[in-house]
C-alpha positions in Angstrom: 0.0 0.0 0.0 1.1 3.4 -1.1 2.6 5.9 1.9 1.1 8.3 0.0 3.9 10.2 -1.4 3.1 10.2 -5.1 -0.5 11.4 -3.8 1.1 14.1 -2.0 3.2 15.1 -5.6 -0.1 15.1 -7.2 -1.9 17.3 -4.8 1.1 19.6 -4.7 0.1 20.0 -8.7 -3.2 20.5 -8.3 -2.7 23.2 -5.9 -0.1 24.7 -7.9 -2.5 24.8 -11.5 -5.4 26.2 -8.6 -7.7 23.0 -8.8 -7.0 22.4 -5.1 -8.3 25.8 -3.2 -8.1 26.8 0.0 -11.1 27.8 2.5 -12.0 30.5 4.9 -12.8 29.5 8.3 -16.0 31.3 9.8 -16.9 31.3 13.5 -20.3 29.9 14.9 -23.0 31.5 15.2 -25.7 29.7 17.0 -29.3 30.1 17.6 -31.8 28.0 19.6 -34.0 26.5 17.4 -32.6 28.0 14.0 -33.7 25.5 11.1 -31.9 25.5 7.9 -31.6 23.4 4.8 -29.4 21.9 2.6 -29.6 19.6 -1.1 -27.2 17.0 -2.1 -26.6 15.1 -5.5 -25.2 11.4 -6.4 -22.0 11.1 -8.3 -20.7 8.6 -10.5 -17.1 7.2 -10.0 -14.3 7.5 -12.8 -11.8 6.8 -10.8 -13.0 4.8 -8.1 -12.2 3.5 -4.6 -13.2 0.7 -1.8 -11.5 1.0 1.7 -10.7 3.8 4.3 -7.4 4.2 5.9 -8.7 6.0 8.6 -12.4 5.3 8.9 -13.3 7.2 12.1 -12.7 10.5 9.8 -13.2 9.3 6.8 -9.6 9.5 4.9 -9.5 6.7 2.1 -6.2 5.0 0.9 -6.4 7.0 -2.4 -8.1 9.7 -4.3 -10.5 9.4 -6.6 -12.2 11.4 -9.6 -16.3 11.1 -10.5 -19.3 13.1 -12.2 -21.9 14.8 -9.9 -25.4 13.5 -11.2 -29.2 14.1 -10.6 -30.3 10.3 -10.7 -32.0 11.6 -7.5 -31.6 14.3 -5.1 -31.8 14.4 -1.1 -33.0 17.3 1.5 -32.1 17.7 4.8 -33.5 20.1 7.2 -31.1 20.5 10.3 -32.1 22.1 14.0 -30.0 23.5 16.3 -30.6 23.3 19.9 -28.8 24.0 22.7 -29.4 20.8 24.5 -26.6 18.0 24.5 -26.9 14.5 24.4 -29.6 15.1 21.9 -28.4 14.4 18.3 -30.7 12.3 15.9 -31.5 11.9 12.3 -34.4 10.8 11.0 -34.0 9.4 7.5 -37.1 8.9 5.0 -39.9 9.1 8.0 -37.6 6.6 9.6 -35.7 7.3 13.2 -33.2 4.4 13.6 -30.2 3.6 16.1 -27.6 3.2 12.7 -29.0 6.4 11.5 -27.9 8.8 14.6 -24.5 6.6 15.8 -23.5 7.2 12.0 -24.3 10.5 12.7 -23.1 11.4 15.9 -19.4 10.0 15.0 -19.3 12.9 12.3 -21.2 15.8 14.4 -18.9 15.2 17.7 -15.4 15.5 15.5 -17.8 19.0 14.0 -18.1 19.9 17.1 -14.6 19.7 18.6 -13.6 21.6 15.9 -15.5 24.4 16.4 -16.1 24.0 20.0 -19.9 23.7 20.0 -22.0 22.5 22.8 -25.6 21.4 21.7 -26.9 19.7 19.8 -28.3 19.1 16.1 -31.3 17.2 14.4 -32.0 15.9 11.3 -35.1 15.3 8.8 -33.6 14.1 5.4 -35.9 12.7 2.7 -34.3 11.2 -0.5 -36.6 11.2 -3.8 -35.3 8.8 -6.8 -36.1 9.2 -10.8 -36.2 5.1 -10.0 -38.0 3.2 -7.8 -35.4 1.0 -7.2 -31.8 0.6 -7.3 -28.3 0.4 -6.2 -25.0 1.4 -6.7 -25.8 5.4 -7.9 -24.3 7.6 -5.1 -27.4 7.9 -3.1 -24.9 7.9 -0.1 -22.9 10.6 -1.4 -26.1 12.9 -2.0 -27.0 12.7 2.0 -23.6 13.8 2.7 -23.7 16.7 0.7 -27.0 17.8 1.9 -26.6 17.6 5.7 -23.3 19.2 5.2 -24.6 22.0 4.0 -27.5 22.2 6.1 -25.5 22.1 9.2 -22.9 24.9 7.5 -25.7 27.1 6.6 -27.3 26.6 10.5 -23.7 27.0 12.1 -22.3 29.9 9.9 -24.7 31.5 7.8 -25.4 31.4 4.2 -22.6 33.5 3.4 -20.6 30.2 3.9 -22.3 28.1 1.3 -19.6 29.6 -1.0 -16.9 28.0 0.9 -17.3 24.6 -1.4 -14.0 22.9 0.4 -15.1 23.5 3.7 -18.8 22.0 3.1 -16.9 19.1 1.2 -14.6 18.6 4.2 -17.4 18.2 6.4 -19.5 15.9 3.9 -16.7 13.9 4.5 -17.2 12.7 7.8 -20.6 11.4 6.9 -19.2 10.0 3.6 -16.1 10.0 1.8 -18.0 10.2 -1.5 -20.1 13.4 -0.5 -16.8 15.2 -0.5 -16.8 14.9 -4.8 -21.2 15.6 -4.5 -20.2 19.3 -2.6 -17.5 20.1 -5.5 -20.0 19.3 -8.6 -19.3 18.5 -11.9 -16.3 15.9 -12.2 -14.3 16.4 -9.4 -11.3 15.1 -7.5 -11.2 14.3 -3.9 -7.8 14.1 -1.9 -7.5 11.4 -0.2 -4.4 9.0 0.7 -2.2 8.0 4.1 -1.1 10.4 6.3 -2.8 13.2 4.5 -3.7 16.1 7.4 -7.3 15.8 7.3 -8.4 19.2 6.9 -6.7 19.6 3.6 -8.8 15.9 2.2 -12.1 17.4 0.5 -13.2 17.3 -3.1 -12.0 20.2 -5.9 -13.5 20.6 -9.2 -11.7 19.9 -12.5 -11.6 22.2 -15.6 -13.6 19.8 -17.4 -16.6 21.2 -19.2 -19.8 18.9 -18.3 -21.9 19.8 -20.6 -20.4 17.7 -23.5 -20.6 14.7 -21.4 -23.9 12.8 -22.1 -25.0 10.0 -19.8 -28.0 8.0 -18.2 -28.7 4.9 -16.3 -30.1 1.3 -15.7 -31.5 1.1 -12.1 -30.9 -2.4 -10.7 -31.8 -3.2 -7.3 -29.2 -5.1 -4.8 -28.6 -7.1 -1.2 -25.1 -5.5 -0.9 -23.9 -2.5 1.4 -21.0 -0.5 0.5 -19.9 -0.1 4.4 -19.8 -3.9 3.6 -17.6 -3.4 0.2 -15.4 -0.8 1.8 -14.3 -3.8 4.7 -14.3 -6.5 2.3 -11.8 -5.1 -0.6 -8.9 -4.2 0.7 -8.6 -8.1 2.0 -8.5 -9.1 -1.7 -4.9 -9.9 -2.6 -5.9 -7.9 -6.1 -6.2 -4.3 -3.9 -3.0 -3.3 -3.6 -2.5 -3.6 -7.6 -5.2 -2.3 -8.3 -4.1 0.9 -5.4 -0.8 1.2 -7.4 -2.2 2.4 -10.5 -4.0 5.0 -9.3 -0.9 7.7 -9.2 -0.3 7.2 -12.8 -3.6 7.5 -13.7 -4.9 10.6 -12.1 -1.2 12.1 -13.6 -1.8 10.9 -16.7 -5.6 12.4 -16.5 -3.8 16.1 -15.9 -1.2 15.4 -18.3 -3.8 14.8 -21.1 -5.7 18.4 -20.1 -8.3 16.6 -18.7 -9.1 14.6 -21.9 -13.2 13.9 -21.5 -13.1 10.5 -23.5 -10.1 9.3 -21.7 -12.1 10.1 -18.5 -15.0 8.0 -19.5 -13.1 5.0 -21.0 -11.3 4.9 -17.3 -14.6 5.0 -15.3 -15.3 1.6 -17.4 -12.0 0.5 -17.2 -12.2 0.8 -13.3 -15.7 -0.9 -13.2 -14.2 -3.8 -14.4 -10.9 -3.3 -11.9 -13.4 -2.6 -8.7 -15.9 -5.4 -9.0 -13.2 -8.0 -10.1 -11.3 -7.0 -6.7 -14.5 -8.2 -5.1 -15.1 -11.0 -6.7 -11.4 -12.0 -5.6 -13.4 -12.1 -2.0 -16.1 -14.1 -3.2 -19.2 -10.6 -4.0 -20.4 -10.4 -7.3 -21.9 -6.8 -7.9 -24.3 -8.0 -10.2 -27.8 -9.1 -10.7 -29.0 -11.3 -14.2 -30.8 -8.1 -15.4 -27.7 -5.9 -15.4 -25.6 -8.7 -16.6 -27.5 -9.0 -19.5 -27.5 -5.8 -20.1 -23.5 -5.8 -19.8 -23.2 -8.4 -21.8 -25.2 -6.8 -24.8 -23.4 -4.0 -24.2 -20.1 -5.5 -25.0 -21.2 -6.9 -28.4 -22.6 -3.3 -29.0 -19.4 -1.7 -27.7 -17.2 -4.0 -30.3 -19.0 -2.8 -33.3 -19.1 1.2 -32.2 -16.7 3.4 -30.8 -17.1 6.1 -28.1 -19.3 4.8 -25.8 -18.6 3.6 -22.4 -20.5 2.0 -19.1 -19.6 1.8 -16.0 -20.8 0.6 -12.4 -20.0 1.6 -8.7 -20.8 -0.5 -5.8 -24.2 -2.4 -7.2 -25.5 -3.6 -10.4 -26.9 -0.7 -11.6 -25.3 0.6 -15.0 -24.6 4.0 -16.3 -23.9 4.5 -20.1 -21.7 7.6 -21.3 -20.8 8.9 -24.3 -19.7 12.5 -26.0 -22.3 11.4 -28.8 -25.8 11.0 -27.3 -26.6 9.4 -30.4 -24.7 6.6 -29.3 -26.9 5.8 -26.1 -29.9 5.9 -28.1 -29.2 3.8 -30.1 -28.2 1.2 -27.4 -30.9 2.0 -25.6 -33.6 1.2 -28.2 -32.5 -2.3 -28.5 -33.0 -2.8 -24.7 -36.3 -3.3 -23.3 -35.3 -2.1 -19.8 -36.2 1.0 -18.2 -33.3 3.1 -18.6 -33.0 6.9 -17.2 -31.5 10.5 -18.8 -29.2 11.9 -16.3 -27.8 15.5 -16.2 -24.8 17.2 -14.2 -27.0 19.5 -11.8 -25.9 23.3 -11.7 -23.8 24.7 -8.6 -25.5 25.4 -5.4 -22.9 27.5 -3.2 -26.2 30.1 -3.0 -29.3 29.4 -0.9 -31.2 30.9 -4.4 -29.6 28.0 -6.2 -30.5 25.7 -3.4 -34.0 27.0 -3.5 -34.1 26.2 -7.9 -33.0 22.6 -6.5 -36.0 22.4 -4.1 -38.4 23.3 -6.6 -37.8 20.6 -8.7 -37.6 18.2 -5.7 -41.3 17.1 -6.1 -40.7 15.9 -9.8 -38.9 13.3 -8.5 -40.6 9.6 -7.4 
Protein backbone atom coordinates (compact mmCIF):
# COMPACT_ATOMS: atom_id res chain seq x y z
CA UNK A 1 0.00 0.00 0.00
CA UNK A 2 1.14 3.43 -1.12
CA UNK A 3 2.62 5.94 1.90
CA UNK A 4 1.09 8.31 0.04
CA UNK A 5 3.89 10.25 -1.44
CA UNK A 6 3.14 10.15 -5.10
CA UNK A 7 -0.50 11.39 -3.83
CA UNK A 8 1.07 14.08 -2.00
CA UNK A 9 3.16 15.05 -5.61
CA UNK A 10 -0.09 15.08 -7.20
CA UNK A 11 -1.85 17.34 -4.76
CA UNK A 12 1.08 19.58 -4.73
CA UNK A 13 0.11 20.00 -8.69
CA UNK A 14 -3.16 20.49 -8.34
CA UNK A 15 -2.74 23.15 -5.92
CA UNK A 16 -0.09 24.73 -7.93
CA UNK A 17 -2.53 24.82 -11.49
CA UNK A 18 -5.41 26.22 -8.57
CA UNK A 19 -7.68 23.01 -8.81
CA UNK A 20 -7.03 22.41 -5.08
CA UNK A 21 -8.30 25.84 -3.20
CA UNK A 22 -8.13 26.81 -0.01
CA UNK A 23 -11.14 27.77 2.46
CA UNK A 24 -11.95 30.47 4.89
CA UNK A 25 -12.82 29.54 8.32
CA UNK A 26 -16.00 31.34 9.78
CA UNK A 27 -16.86 31.30 13.55
CA UNK A 28 -20.25 29.89 14.93
CA UNK A 29 -22.96 31.49 15.18
CA UNK A 30 -25.65 29.73 16.96
CA UNK A 31 -29.29 30.07 17.59
CA UNK A 32 -31.76 27.96 19.65
CA UNK A 33 -33.97 26.55 17.41
CA UNK A 34 -32.58 28.01 13.99
CA UNK A 35 -33.65 25.52 11.14
CA UNK A 36 -31.87 25.54 7.95
CA UNK A 37 -31.57 23.44 4.77
CA UNK A 38 -29.44 21.90 2.56
CA UNK A 39 -29.64 19.59 -1.15
CA UNK A 40 -27.23 16.97 -2.12
CA UNK A 41 -26.59 15.09 -5.46
CA UNK A 42 -25.21 11.43 -6.41
CA UNK A 43 -22.04 11.09 -8.25
CA UNK A 44 -20.74 8.57 -10.48
CA UNK A 45 -17.12 7.16 -10.00
CA UNK A 46 -14.33 7.47 -12.81
CA UNK A 47 -11.79 6.81 -10.83
CA UNK A 48 -13.02 4.78 -8.06
CA UNK A 49 -12.20 3.46 -4.63
CA UNK A 50 -13.15 0.70 -1.83
CA UNK A 51 -11.48 1.01 1.67
CA UNK A 52 -10.66 3.79 4.34
CA UNK A 53 -7.37 4.21 5.88
CA UNK A 54 -8.70 5.97 8.57
CA UNK A 55 -12.42 5.26 8.91
CA UNK A 56 -13.32 7.16 12.13
CA UNK A 57 -12.67 10.54 9.82
CA UNK A 58 -13.16 9.33 6.84
CA UNK A 59 -9.56 9.48 4.89
CA UNK A 60 -9.45 6.71 2.14
CA UNK A 61 -6.20 5.01 0.91
CA UNK A 62 -6.35 7.03 -2.39
CA UNK A 63 -8.07 9.73 -4.29
CA UNK A 64 -10.46 9.41 -6.64
CA UNK A 65 -12.15 11.35 -9.61
CA UNK A 66 -16.34 11.06 -10.47
CA UNK A 67 -19.28 13.07 -12.20
CA UNK A 68 -21.87 14.78 -9.93
CA UNK A 69 -25.42 13.51 -11.18
CA UNK A 70 -29.19 14.10 -10.60
CA UNK A 71 -30.25 10.32 -10.70
CA UNK A 72 -32.00 11.57 -7.51
CA UNK A 73 -31.56 14.31 -5.09
CA UNK A 74 -31.78 14.41 -1.08
CA UNK A 75 -33.02 17.33 1.50
CA UNK A 76 -32.11 17.69 4.76
CA UNK A 77 -33.46 20.11 7.20
CA UNK A 78 -31.06 20.53 10.31
CA UNK A 79 -32.13 22.06 14.01
CA UNK A 80 -30.04 23.53 16.32
CA UNK A 81 -30.61 23.25 19.94
CA UNK A 82 -28.81 24.03 22.67
CA UNK A 83 -29.35 20.81 24.52
CA UNK A 84 -26.59 17.96 24.55
CA UNK A 85 -26.90 14.51 24.36
CA UNK A 86 -29.58 15.14 21.90
CA UNK A 87 -28.36 14.38 18.28
CA UNK A 88 -30.74 12.30 15.94
CA UNK A 89 -31.49 11.87 12.30
CA UNK A 90 -34.43 10.80 11.02
CA UNK A 91 -33.98 9.38 7.46
CA UNK A 92 -37.13 8.90 5.01
CA UNK A 93 -39.91 9.14 7.99
CA UNK A 94 -37.62 6.57 9.58
CA UNK A 95 -35.68 7.27 13.20
CA UNK A 96 -33.22 4.45 13.61
CA UNK A 97 -30.18 3.65 16.14
CA UNK A 98 -27.63 3.17 12.65
CA UNK A 99 -28.97 6.45 11.54
CA UNK A 100 -27.88 8.80 14.61
CA UNK A 101 -24.51 6.60 15.83
CA UNK A 102 -23.51 7.16 12.01
CA UNK A 103 -24.31 10.53 12.68
CA UNK A 104 -23.10 11.38 15.90
CA UNK A 105 -19.36 10.04 15.02
CA UNK A 106 -19.28 12.91 12.34
CA UNK A 107 -21.25 15.80 14.44
CA UNK A 108 -18.89 15.19 17.73
CA UNK A 109 -15.42 15.52 15.52
CA UNK A 110 -17.78 18.99 13.95
CA UNK A 111 -18.07 19.92 17.07
CA UNK A 112 -14.63 19.66 18.57
CA UNK A 113 -13.56 21.56 15.86
CA UNK A 114 -15.46 24.38 16.36
CA UNK A 115 -16.07 24.01 20.02
CA UNK A 116 -19.88 23.72 19.98
CA UNK A 117 -21.96 22.53 22.82
CA UNK A 118 -25.63 21.40 21.71
CA UNK A 119 -26.89 19.68 19.79
CA UNK A 120 -28.25 19.10 16.06
CA UNK A 121 -31.30 17.17 14.43
CA UNK A 122 -32.02 15.90 11.30
CA UNK A 123 -35.06 15.33 8.81
CA UNK A 124 -33.63 14.06 5.40
CA UNK A 125 -35.92 12.69 2.69
CA UNK A 126 -34.26 11.15 -0.53
CA UNK A 127 -36.58 11.21 -3.81
CA UNK A 128 -35.26 8.83 -6.78
CA UNK A 129 -36.07 9.22 -10.77
CA UNK A 130 -36.20 5.11 -9.95
CA UNK A 131 -38.02 3.25 -7.76
CA UNK A 132 -35.43 0.96 -7.21
CA UNK A 133 -31.77 0.61 -7.35
CA UNK A 134 -28.34 0.42 -6.17
CA UNK A 135 -25.01 1.44 -6.73
CA UNK A 136 -25.76 5.42 -7.93
CA UNK A 137 -24.33 7.56 -5.11
CA UNK A 138 -27.35 7.94 -3.14
CA UNK A 139 -24.87 7.93 -0.06
CA UNK A 140 -22.91 10.56 -1.40
CA UNK A 141 -26.06 12.88 -1.96
CA UNK A 142 -26.96 12.67 1.96
CA UNK A 143 -23.62 13.81 2.73
CA UNK A 144 -23.72 16.68 0.69
CA UNK A 145 -26.99 17.80 1.86
CA UNK A 146 -26.63 17.64 5.75
CA UNK A 147 -23.31 19.20 5.22
CA UNK A 148 -24.55 21.99 4.02
CA UNK A 149 -27.50 22.19 6.13
CA UNK A 150 -25.54 22.13 9.23
CA UNK A 151 -22.95 24.90 7.50
CA UNK A 152 -25.66 27.14 6.63
CA UNK A 153 -27.27 26.64 10.51
CA UNK A 154 -23.71 27.00 12.13
CA UNK A 155 -22.30 29.85 9.93
CA UNK A 156 -24.72 31.46 7.83
CA UNK A 157 -25.45 31.36 4.19
CA UNK A 158 -22.55 33.49 3.43
CA UNK A 159 -20.56 30.16 3.94
CA UNK A 160 -22.28 28.11 1.32
CA UNK A 161 -19.61 29.62 -1.04
CA UNK A 162 -16.92 28.04 0.92
CA UNK A 163 -17.26 24.55 -1.42
CA UNK A 164 -14.04 22.89 0.39
CA UNK A 165 -15.08 23.47 3.68
CA UNK A 166 -18.76 21.99 3.11
CA UNK A 167 -16.90 19.10 1.18
CA UNK A 168 -14.60 18.59 4.22
CA UNK A 169 -17.39 18.20 6.43
CA UNK A 170 -19.51 15.91 3.92
CA UNK A 171 -16.67 13.87 4.53
CA UNK A 172 -17.25 12.74 7.76
CA UNK A 173 -20.57 11.38 6.86
CA UNK A 174 -19.23 9.97 3.61
CA UNK A 175 -16.14 9.98 1.81
CA UNK A 176 -17.98 10.17 -1.51
CA UNK A 177 -20.07 13.44 -0.52
CA UNK A 178 -16.79 15.23 -0.53
CA UNK A 179 -16.82 14.95 -4.79
CA UNK A 180 -21.17 15.61 -4.51
CA UNK A 181 -20.15 19.29 -2.61
CA UNK A 182 -17.54 20.14 -5.53
CA UNK A 183 -20.04 19.27 -8.63
CA UNK A 184 -19.26 18.49 -11.91
CA UNK A 185 -16.33 15.86 -12.20
CA UNK A 186 -14.28 16.38 -9.44
CA UNK A 187 -11.35 15.08 -7.51
CA UNK A 188 -11.23 14.29 -3.87
CA UNK A 189 -7.78 14.13 -1.91
CA UNK A 190 -7.46 11.44 -0.19
CA UNK A 191 -4.41 8.98 0.74
CA UNK A 192 -2.18 7.99 4.07
CA UNK A 193 -1.07 10.41 6.34
CA UNK A 194 -2.75 13.18 4.49
CA UNK A 195 -3.74 16.15 7.39
CA UNK A 196 -7.34 15.80 7.32
CA UNK A 197 -8.44 19.22 6.86
CA UNK A 198 -6.73 19.61 3.56
CA UNK A 199 -8.79 15.91 2.16
CA UNK A 200 -12.05 17.38 0.54
CA UNK A 201 -13.21 17.33 -3.11
CA UNK A 202 -11.97 20.21 -5.93
CA UNK A 203 -13.50 20.57 -9.16
CA UNK A 204 -11.71 19.88 -12.55
CA UNK A 205 -11.63 22.18 -15.61
CA UNK A 206 -13.61 19.80 -17.41
CA UNK A 207 -16.57 21.21 -19.17
CA UNK A 208 -19.84 18.88 -18.34
CA UNK A 209 -21.88 19.78 -20.64
CA UNK A 210 -20.42 17.66 -23.52
CA UNK A 211 -20.58 14.71 -21.38
CA UNK A 212 -23.88 12.80 -22.12
CA UNK A 213 -25.03 10.04 -19.78
CA UNK A 214 -27.98 7.96 -18.19
CA UNK A 215 -28.70 4.87 -16.26
CA UNK A 216 -30.13 1.31 -15.67
CA UNK A 217 -31.51 1.05 -12.10
CA UNK A 218 -30.89 -2.38 -10.71
CA UNK A 219 -31.77 -3.19 -7.28
CA UNK A 220 -29.15 -5.11 -4.76
CA UNK A 221 -28.63 -7.07 -1.18
CA UNK A 222 -25.11 -5.53 -0.94
CA UNK A 223 -23.88 -2.52 1.39
CA UNK A 224 -21.01 -0.51 0.53
CA UNK A 225 -19.92 -0.13 4.41
CA UNK A 226 -19.80 -3.93 3.56
CA UNK A 227 -17.63 -3.45 0.18
CA UNK A 228 -15.41 -0.79 1.83
CA UNK A 229 -14.31 -3.82 4.67
CA UNK A 230 -14.26 -6.49 2.26
CA UNK A 231 -11.82 -5.08 -0.59
CA UNK A 232 -8.94 -4.23 0.72
CA UNK A 233 -8.64 -8.09 1.97
CA UNK A 234 -8.47 -9.10 -1.74
CA UNK A 235 -4.86 -9.94 -2.57
CA UNK A 236 -5.86 -7.94 -6.13
CA UNK A 237 -6.17 -4.25 -3.86
CA UNK A 238 -3.05 -3.27 -3.57
CA UNK A 239 -2.46 -3.56 -7.59
CA UNK A 240 -5.22 -2.31 -8.31
CA UNK A 241 -4.06 0.87 -5.38
CA UNK A 242 -0.77 1.15 -7.40
CA UNK A 243 -2.20 2.36 -10.46
CA UNK A 244 -3.97 4.97 -9.25
CA UNK A 245 -0.88 7.70 -9.23
CA UNK A 246 -0.33 7.20 -12.76
CA UNK A 247 -3.56 7.52 -13.71
CA UNK A 248 -4.89 10.58 -12.13
CA UNK A 249 -1.21 12.11 -13.57
CA UNK A 250 -1.82 10.92 -16.68
CA UNK A 251 -5.57 12.35 -16.49
CA UNK A 252 -3.78 16.07 -15.94
CA UNK A 253 -1.25 15.38 -18.29
CA UNK A 254 -3.81 14.81 -21.12
CA UNK A 255 -5.70 18.35 -20.13
CA UNK A 256 -8.32 16.60 -18.68
CA UNK A 257 -9.06 14.65 -21.85
CA UNK A 258 -13.18 13.85 -21.45
CA UNK A 259 -13.11 10.48 -23.52
CA UNK A 260 -10.13 9.31 -21.68
CA UNK A 261 -12.06 10.11 -18.49
CA UNK A 262 -14.98 8.02 -19.53
CA UNK A 263 -13.14 5.00 -21.01
CA UNK A 264 -11.29 4.91 -17.29
CA UNK A 265 -14.59 4.97 -15.28
CA UNK A 266 -15.25 1.56 -17.41
CA UNK A 267 -11.99 0.51 -17.17
CA UNK A 268 -12.25 0.82 -13.28
CA UNK A 269 -15.74 -0.87 -13.18
CA UNK A 270 -14.18 -3.84 -14.41
CA UNK A 271 -10.94 -3.33 -11.88
CA UNK A 272 -13.38 -2.62 -8.71
CA UNK A 273 -15.91 -5.37 -9.05
CA UNK A 274 -13.17 -7.98 -10.13
CA UNK A 275 -11.29 -7.04 -6.70
CA UNK A 276 -14.49 -8.16 -5.09
CA UNK A 277 -15.13 -11.02 -6.66
CA UNK A 278 -11.42 -11.96 -5.58
CA UNK A 279 -13.37 -12.08 -2.04
CA UNK A 280 -16.15 -14.05 -3.15
CA UNK A 281 -19.21 -10.63 -4.03
CA UNK A 282 -20.40 -10.37 -7.29
CA UNK A 283 -21.85 -6.84 -7.88
CA UNK A 284 -24.26 -8.03 -10.24
CA UNK A 285 -27.84 -9.07 -10.67
CA UNK A 286 -29.01 -11.28 -14.19
CA UNK A 287 -30.77 -8.10 -15.35
CA UNK A 288 -27.72 -5.93 -15.38
CA UNK A 289 -25.59 -8.70 -16.62
CA UNK A 290 -27.45 -9.03 -19.50
CA UNK A 291 -27.52 -5.83 -20.11
CA UNK A 292 -23.54 -5.76 -19.75
CA UNK A 293 -23.17 -8.44 -21.76
CA UNK A 294 -25.25 -6.79 -24.80
CA UNK A 295 -23.40 -4.04 -24.23
CA UNK A 296 -20.12 -5.47 -25.04
CA UNK A 297 -21.19 -6.92 -28.36
CA UNK A 298 -22.57 -3.26 -28.97
CA UNK A 299 -19.36 -1.73 -27.69
CA UNK A 300 -17.23 -3.95 -30.29
CA UNK A 301 -19.01 -2.76 -33.27
CA UNK A 302 -19.08 1.24 -32.21
CA UNK A 303 -16.71 3.45 -30.76
CA UNK A 304 -17.10 6.05 -28.12
CA UNK A 305 -19.33 4.79 -25.82
CA UNK A 306 -18.62 3.61 -22.36
CA UNK A 307 -20.48 1.98 -19.14
CA UNK A 308 -19.65 1.76 -16.05
CA UNK A 309 -20.77 0.60 -12.36
CA UNK A 310 -20.04 1.62 -8.67
CA UNK A 311 -20.77 -0.51 -5.84
CA UNK A 312 -24.21 -2.36 -7.19
CA UNK A 313 -25.46 -3.63 -10.38
CA UNK A 314 -26.89 -0.68 -11.62
CA UNK A 315 -25.29 0.63 -14.99
CA UNK A 316 -24.64 4.00 -16.26
CA UNK A 317 -23.94 4.54 -20.10
CA UNK A 318 -21.71 7.61 -21.34
CA UNK A 319 -20.82 8.88 -24.31
CA UNK A 320 -19.66 12.51 -25.99
CA UNK A 321 -22.28 11.39 -28.78
CA UNK A 322 -25.75 10.96 -27.32
CA UNK A 323 -26.59 9.36 -30.40
CA UNK A 324 -24.75 6.56 -29.27
CA UNK A 325 -26.91 5.79 -26.08
CA UNK A 326 -29.87 5.92 -28.09
CA UNK A 327 -29.19 3.82 -30.11
CA UNK A 328 -28.19 1.17 -27.45
CA UNK A 329 -30.85 1.98 -25.62
CA UNK A 330 -33.63 1.19 -28.16
CA UNK A 331 -32.55 -2.29 -28.51
CA UNK A 332 -32.95 -2.83 -24.72
CA UNK A 333 -36.33 -3.27 -23.26
CA UNK A 334 -35.27 -2.08 -19.78
CA UNK A 335 -36.16 1.03 -18.22
CA UNK A 336 -33.30 3.12 -18.64
CA UNK A 337 -32.98 6.87 -17.22
CA UNK A 338 -31.46 10.46 -18.82
CA UNK A 339 -29.17 11.86 -16.33
CA UNK A 340 -27.82 15.50 -16.22
CA UNK A 341 -24.80 17.20 -14.16
CA UNK A 342 -26.95 19.49 -11.85
CA UNK A 343 -25.88 23.33 -11.71
CA UNK A 344 -23.82 24.71 -8.65
CA UNK A 345 -25.53 25.35 -5.35
CA UNK A 346 -22.93 27.50 -3.22
CA UNK A 347 -26.19 30.07 -2.96
CA UNK A 348 -29.34 29.43 -0.91
CA UNK A 349 -31.20 30.87 -4.42
CA UNK A 350 -29.64 28.01 -6.21
CA UNK A 351 -30.54 25.73 -3.39
CA UNK A 352 -33.98 27.02 -3.52
CA UNK A 353 -34.14 26.21 -7.87
CA UNK A 354 -33.01 22.56 -6.52
CA UNK A 355 -36.01 22.37 -4.14
CA UNK A 356 -38.37 23.29 -6.61
CA UNK A 357 -37.77 20.62 -8.68
CA UNK A 358 -37.60 18.17 -5.75
CA UNK A 359 -41.29 17.09 -6.10
CA UNK A 360 -40.75 15.93 -9.78
CA UNK A 361 -38.94 13.32 -8.48
CA UNK A 362 -40.57 9.64 -7.42
Amino acid sequence: MSDGSSFKRIESELVENGVIRGFHNFEPALEDGKKSYGIGYPITGFEKFLGYFDKSINIANFPSISLLTDFSIALSECVFIRDTGRDHVILDGEEKPTYTERARRALEFFKNIYDIKGSFQFKITRKRKYKLGKGLGESAAIAAATARSLVSNVFGDDALKEVSMISRLARLVSGSGTRSVSGGISIWMSYPYIREETSYGSRLPVDVGKIHFGCYPFPSVIQTSNAHEIAPRSPFYPEWAAMKAGEIEGIIQSGYDIDNLLYLGQQEMYRMHSVLLSQGVFIHSPQSLKILLNFIDFQKKHEGIYITADTGPSLVLMSIDKGLIQEFVEKQKTEFIWGESPSDLGTPSEQRKAFDKFNTYV
